[in-house]
C-alpha positions, 0 to 999 in steps of 0.5 A: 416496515420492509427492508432499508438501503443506506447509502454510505456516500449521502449518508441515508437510509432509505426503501430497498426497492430497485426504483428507489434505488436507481433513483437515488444513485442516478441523483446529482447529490449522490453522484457529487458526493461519490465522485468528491469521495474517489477525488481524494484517491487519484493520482495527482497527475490524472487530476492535473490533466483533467483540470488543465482541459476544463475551463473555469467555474464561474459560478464556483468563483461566486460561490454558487456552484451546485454541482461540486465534483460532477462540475463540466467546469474546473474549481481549481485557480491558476495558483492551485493548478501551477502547485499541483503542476509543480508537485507533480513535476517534483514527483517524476524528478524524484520518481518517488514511486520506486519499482519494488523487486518482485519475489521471484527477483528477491529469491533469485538474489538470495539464491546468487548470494548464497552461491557467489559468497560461500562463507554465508553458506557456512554460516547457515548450515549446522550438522546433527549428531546422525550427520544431517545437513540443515541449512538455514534459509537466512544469513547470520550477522557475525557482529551478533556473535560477539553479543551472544549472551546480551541477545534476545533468542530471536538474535542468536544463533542456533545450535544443535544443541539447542533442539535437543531437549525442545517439546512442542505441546501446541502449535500455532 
């Protein structure tokens, strides 16, 4: 029978050759369907302002546009337009995408914390028996300390003692 292609936008099957291919990728079905799928994905102020150039679909009004995303024309309606250029507004006023800090901006953080506040370097440092420094590379909470023994042991806090008598069969 030969070897098949699906199509994942148009859901079908068909031969894998290169020209049958082509031909269907090169198709206004696939193409409106492709572009249909990514639609979902924009940003609404790219889909905004390639709306607003557009002038309007008159046979979408109808109901008889066959062309769907891959239209020259817009499918949206003044109303649908002014939300969409409401949202978008509202979007920028409250700049809901907020600039996450970098790793580097986060341990450079920590780094001044450590250094401006030298109790939290007290409470992750604890000393061995043969007099090793360990520091650890998180901060203690002290209202933790007052709930010692109602803690999970991923709560409290490690003493040295604690790893006295720790064997590690399997690891991973």
């Amino acid at each position: 029978m030969g070897k098949r292609y699906y199509c994942d936008y148009c859901d079908k099957t068909m031969v894998a050759t290169p020209s049958m291919i082509k031909m269907h990728n090169n198709g206004t079905v696939h193409q409106k369907l492709v572009n249909e799928h990514y639609q979902q994905y924009k940003d609404p102020a790219i889909i905004l302002s390639e709306e607003s150039r557009k002038k309007p679909c008159l046979k979408f009004s109808n109901g008889e546009c066959r062309f769907g995303g891959i239209c020259h024309y817009s499918h949206y309606s003044e109303e649908q337009l002014n939300e969409l250029k409401q949202f978008v507004e509202l979007r920028e006023r409250k700049n809901l995408i907020p600039n996450m800090p970098s790793f580097e901006d986060l341990y450079n953080k920590l780094q001044t914390e450590k250094t401006v506040n030298p109790q939290a370097n007290e409470n992750t440092t604890i000393y061995d028996s043969n007099g090793i420094t360990h520091v650890f590379p998180w901060v203690y909470c002290e209202v933790f300390d007052k709930l010692q023994e109602n803690l999970p042991p991923s709560l409290k806090r490690f003493k040295i003692e604690d790893f006295h008598e720790a064997t590690f069969s399997e690891w991973g």
